[in-house]
Structures are given as C-alpha cells and as structure tokens.
C-alpha positions in Angstrom: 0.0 0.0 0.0 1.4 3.0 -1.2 1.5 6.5 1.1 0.3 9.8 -0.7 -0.5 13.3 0.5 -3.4 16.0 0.5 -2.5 19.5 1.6 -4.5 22.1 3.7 -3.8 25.4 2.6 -4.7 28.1 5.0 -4.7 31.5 4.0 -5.4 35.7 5.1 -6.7 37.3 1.8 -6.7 40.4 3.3 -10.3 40.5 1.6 -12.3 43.0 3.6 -14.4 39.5 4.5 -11.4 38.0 5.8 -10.6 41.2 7.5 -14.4 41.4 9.2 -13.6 37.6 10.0 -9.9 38.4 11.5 -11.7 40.7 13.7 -14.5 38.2 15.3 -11.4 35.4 15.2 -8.3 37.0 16.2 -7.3 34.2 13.9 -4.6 34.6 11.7 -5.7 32.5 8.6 -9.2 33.0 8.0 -9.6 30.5 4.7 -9.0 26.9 4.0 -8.7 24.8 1.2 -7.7 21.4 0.3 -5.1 20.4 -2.5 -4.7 16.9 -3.8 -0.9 18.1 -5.0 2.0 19.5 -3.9 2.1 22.3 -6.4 -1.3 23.8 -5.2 -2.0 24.6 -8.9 -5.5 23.1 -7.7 -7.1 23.8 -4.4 -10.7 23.0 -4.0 -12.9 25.0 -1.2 -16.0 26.8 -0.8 -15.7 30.5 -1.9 -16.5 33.3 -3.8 -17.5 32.3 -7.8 -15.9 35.3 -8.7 -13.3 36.7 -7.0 -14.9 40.8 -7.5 -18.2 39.5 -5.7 -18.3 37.9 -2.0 -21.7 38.0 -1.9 -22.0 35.0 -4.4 -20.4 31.8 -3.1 -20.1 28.2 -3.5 -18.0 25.2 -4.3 -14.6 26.6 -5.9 -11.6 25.1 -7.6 -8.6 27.6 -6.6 -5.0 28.1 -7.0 -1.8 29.8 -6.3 -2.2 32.0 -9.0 -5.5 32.2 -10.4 -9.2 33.8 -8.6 -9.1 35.6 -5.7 -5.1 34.0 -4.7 -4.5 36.1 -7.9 -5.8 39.2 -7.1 -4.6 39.5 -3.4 -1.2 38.8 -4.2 -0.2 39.5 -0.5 -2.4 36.4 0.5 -0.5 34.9 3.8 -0.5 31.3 4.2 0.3 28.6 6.1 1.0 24.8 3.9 0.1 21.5 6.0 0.5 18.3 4.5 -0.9 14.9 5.4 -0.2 11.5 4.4 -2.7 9.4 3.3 -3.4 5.8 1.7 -4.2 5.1 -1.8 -7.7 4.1 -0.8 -8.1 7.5 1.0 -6.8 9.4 -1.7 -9.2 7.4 -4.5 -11.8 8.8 -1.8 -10.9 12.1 -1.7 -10.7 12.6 -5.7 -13.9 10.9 -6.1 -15.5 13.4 -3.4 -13.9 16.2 -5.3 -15.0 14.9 -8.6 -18.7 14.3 -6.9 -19.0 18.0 -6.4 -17.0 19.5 -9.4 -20.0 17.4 -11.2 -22.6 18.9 -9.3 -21.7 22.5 -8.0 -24.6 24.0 -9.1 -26.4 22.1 -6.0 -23.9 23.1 -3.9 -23.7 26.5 -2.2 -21.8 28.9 0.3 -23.0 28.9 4.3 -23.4 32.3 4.8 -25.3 31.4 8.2 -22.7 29.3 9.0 -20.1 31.6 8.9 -22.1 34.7 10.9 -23.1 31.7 13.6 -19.7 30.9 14.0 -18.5 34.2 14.7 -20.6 34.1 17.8 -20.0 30.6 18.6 -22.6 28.6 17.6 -23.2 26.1 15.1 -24.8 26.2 12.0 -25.0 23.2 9.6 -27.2 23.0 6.1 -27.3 20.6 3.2 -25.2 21.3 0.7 -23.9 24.2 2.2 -20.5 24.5 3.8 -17.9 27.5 4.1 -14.1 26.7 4.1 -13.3 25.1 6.8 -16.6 23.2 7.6 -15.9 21.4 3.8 -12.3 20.7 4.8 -13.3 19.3 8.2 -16.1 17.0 6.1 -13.7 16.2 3.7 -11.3 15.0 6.7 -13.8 12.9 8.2 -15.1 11.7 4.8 -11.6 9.9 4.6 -11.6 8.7 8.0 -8.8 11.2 9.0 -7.5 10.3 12.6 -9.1 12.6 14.9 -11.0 14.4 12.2 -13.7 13.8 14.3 -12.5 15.5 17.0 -11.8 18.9 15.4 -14.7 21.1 16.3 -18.0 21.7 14.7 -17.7 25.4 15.0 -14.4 24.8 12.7 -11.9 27.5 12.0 -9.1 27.2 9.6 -6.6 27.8 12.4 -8.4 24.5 14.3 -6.5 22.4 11.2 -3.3 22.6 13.1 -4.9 20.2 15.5 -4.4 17.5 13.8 -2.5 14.9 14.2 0.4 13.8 12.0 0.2 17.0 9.9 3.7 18.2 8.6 4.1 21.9 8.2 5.7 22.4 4.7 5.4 26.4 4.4 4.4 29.8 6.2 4.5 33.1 4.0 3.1 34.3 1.2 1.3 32.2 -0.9 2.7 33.9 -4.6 6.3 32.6 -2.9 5.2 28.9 -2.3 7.3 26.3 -4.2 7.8 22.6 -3.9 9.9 21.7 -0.5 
C-alpha cells in the first residue's frame, strides 16, 4: 500500500471579509482549502464564484495564482500536509470529482459563517464555508481525529491534527515545492 499526501492550505486574503472575520477570530488565517498536490495549482474550497463579488459563493476550484489568490497577491499562508493511503486518496478525488460534477447544488454557508463568529453552530445541506468542507472532507476519509476537530471549525483548528507536517508559512505567490 502506497503513502500519498493532500495538503491544507490556510490562508489571510486580506479581503475586507477576511478582514471582518480576523476581527471576530483573532485568527490569523481565516480561509481553508484542500489540494490533492504539492504544487497547489489546484485547491478546492467553498468560496467566492468570482473573485470581485463575495456575496455570491459556492464550491470553488482555486489556486496559487489564479481567482481571488490572484488578485490578493499579499495572501498569507500557512502549507500542511498529510499522508494518506491510496484508498483515501481514490476517496478524496472521487469526493472532489462528486461535487465539481454537481456544484450548481452546492452553495456557500453564509449562516454558518455569521453563527460561527458568535459561537454557535450552523450546519445545512449542501452548504459549507471553508473550513466546515475541509473538516467533512477530513472525516469523509476517516482522518485520525477528524472527528475531533470542532464543529464550530476554524481554519486555524487544522493545526490540530495529528500527524500534519508543516511544509510552508508566507506568502502564498512565494510557495514552491519543499
């Protein structure tokens, strides 16, 4: 059985929605996303459509240097990898495929988010923001302690986790293959 990786980006846009969230937080990153590759030329989260409009969000394939990464090119972040199996990683990719398929159904937890600035939980079908899809995505694969991570999920709570490897902390434009 072969080992592979997935990667957690978490990242500070400097958006002024990341800046309203930074304030409730204190948090330093204030987005997640996962990446099936080390490059990060494709990172999959829940988002903005378009990176001009927040107030339209859903299921988003991102990366280093396209969207919203693009246009805040100061966009802090913070690299985690964690190893997976093959099996896991079949999982994850399917998942991924699952909703690239069917994004249109899928949309951006605006609740969610507002409830979790003053602590309390907000869950809806098909609807996640970041960090609740990355948590999901975590369990979905059976991630030791996944579970465990809390429901009221920040990006920061990703550091939590068990067997994660840091890889990188800085900007994102300046990320390159360890």
């Amino acid at each position: 059985m072969n080992e592979r990786s997935i990667y957690i980006i978490l990242s500070q846009t400097g958006t002024m929605f990341s800046r309203a969230l930074k304030f409730f937080t204190g948090a330093e990153y204030n987005h997640a996303s996962i990446s099936l590759s080390p490059t990060l030329d494709k990172m999959y989260s829940f988002g903005r459509l378009n990176p001009y409009n927040p107030f339209i969000g859903g299921f988003v394939q991102e990366g280093r240097n396209i969207g919203t990464f693009k246009r805040f090119t100061k966009t802090k972040a913070m690299v985690l990898e964690l190893k997976i199996t093959d099996e896991q990683y079949d999982k994850i990719k399917f998942m991924i495929n699952y909703l690239s398929e069917n994004k249109i159904q899928f949309k951006y937890n605006y609740l969610g988010v507002i409830y979790a600035c003053f602590k309390k939980n907000h869950e809806a079908v098909h609807r996640y923001y970041c960090s609740q899809f990355v948590r999901a995505c975590l369990v979905y694969l059976g991630i030791e302690n996944a579970d465990n991570l809390p429901k009221i999920i920040k990006p920061i709570d990703f550091l939590k986790l068990q067997n994660k490897i840091i890889l990188y902390k800085g900007f994102l434009k300046n990320y390159s293959i360890i």
